[in-house]
N, C-alpha and C positions, 0 to 999 in steps of 0.2 A: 529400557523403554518405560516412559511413563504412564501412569493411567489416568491420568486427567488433563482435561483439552483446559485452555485461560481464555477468559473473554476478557478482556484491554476495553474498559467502558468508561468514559465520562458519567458523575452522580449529579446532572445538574438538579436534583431534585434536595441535594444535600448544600446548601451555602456555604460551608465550608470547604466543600471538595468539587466545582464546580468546573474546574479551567484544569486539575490534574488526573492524570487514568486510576483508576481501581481495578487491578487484577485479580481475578474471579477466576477460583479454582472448580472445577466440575467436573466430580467422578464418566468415565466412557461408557456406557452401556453397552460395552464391546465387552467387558468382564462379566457383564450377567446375562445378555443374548448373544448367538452366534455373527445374527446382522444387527444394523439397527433397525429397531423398531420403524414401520411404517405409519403416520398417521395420515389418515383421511380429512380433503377438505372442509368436511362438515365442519369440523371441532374449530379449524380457525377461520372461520363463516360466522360462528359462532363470536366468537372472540372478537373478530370484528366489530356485528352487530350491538354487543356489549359498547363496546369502545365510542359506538356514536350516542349511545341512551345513556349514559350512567357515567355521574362525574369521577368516580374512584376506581375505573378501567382508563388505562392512559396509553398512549403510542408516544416516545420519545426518542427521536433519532443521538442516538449517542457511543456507538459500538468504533472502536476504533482499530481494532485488533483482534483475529481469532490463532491461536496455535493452539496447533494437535499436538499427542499423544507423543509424536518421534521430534517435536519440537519443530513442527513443517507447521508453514506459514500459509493462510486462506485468504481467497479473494473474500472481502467481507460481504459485498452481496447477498448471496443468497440463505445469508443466516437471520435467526433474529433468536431473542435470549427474552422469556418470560420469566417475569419476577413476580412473586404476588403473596399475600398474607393471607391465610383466615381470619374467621373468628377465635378461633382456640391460639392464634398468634404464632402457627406452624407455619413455616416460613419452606416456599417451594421457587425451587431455581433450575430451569428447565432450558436446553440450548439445542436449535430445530435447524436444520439445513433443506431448504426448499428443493423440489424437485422437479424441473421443468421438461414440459411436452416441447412438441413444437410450436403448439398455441398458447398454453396459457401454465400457469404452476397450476400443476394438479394434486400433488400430495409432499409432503415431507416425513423428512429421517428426523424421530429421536434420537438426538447424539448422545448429550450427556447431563447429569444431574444431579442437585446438590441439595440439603445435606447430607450429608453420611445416614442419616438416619429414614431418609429418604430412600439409599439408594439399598436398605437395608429391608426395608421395606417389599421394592420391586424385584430383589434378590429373592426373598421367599414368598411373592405372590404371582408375579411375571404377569404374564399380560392382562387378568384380573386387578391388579395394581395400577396400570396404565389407563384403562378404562375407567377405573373409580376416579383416579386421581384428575386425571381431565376434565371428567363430569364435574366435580366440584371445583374445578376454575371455571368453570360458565356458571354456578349457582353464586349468583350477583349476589343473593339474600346470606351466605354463607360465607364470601370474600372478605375480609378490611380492605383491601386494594390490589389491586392487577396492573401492572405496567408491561407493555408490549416493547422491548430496546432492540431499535433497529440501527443501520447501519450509519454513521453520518460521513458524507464525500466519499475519499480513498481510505484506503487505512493505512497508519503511518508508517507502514514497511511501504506502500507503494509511493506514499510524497518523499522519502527519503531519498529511491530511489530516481523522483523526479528532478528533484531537486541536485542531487548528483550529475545528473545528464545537462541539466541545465547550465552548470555550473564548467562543463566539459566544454557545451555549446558557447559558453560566452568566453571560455579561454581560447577556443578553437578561433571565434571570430576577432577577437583580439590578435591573433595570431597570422591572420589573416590578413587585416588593416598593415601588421607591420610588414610583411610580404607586399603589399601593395606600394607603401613607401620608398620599399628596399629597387636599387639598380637592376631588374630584371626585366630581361627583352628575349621572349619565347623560350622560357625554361632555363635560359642561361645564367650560373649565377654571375660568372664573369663574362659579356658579350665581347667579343672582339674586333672592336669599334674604333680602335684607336688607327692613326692614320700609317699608311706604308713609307719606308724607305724610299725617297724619290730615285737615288740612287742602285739600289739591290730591290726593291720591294717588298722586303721585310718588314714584318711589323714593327714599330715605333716604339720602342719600352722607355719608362719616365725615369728619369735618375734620379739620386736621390735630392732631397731638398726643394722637392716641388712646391710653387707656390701658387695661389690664384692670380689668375691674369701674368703672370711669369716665368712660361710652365718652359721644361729645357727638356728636351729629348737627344737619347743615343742610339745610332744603329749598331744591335750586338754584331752583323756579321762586319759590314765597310768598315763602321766608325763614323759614318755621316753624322755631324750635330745639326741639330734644328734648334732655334731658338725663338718662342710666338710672342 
């Protein structure tokens, strides 16, 4: 078992890495609390608020991928991955799984967080450490930059999987078309259409050397030849 969840994220902020994933390793905070931690909506009410005042809080849809810990694959919905710098250039990497009512998201789980030195940190301060640390991602005057990475479309375990099905479906219908070409009259592949022994009333079997327009038939019981 491992101890860290990967966020699978596009860097479109990076121009060099803009069109391939960067995976992003993040200790569980299942090794330093027994749950995950719970946050309240305030803090990203907060966070929000930032995001429309102040041009160095950013929201970019870009997460393509989350696996957990036993290498189990997430609906990407209702995650999102905060990234953000200080001023002292302490770099915090934090990944939230929202938690939904029947009405509306009311609070999320701290999953998991990164750097090591970070999580070294929430190890010997625990929930004094989560509190600090949130407060100063909403002190705008204290950030170099805050980006918010949210989900973009599916994530590409579930196009894969679309894409597979799809690909099933156009074989199936192809498959199909040539079943519609093929000699078949109510399930039968061979109908028994051909005409009877005028003589015995057996069916009519074709000899060999059949040709169009000159077709020669034998009765197996009589021996009746027919000739059309």
């Amino acid at each position: 078992m491992s101890s860290f969840f990967s966020v699978f994220t596009f860097t479109p902020w990076d121009s060099l890495n803009s069109k391939s994933l960067t995976d992003v390793k993040l200790f569980s905070l299942k090794n330093i609390f027994k749950t995950f931690p719970v946050i309240e909506p305030e803090f990203f009410d907060d966070v929000l608020s930032n995001l429309y005042k102040f041009k160095h809080y950013s929201w970019i849809e870009c997460i393509k991928r989350i696996v957990g810990p036993n290498n189990e694959d997430y609906d990407i919905k209702p995650w999102n991955f905060i990234w953000g710098m200080d001023n002292e250039r302490r770099i915090f990497q934090f990944l939230f799984q929202k938690v939904k009512d029947e009405v509306k998201v009311s609070q999320a789980t701290l999953v998991a967080l990164a750097p090591p030195e970070l999580g070294k940190l929430f190890n010997q301060y625990k929930e004094e450490a989560i509190l600090r640390t949130l407060s100063l991602l909403n002190d705008t005057k204290r950030m170099k930059f805050l980006m918010v990475l949210a989900p973009k479309g599916k994530s590409i375990v579930e196009e894969q999987q679309l894409l597979h099905v799809n690909k099933k479906d156009l074989e199936k219908l192809k498959f199909n078309d040539m079943l519609k070409q093929m000699p078949n009259i109510k399930g039968q592949w061979f109908p028994e259409y051909s005409p009877r022994c005028p003589n015995c009333n057996k069916l009519i079997t074709e000899i060999k050397g059949f040709n169009v327009g000159l077709v020669k038939f034998i009765c197996p019981k009589c021996g009746y030849k027919k000739i059309k």
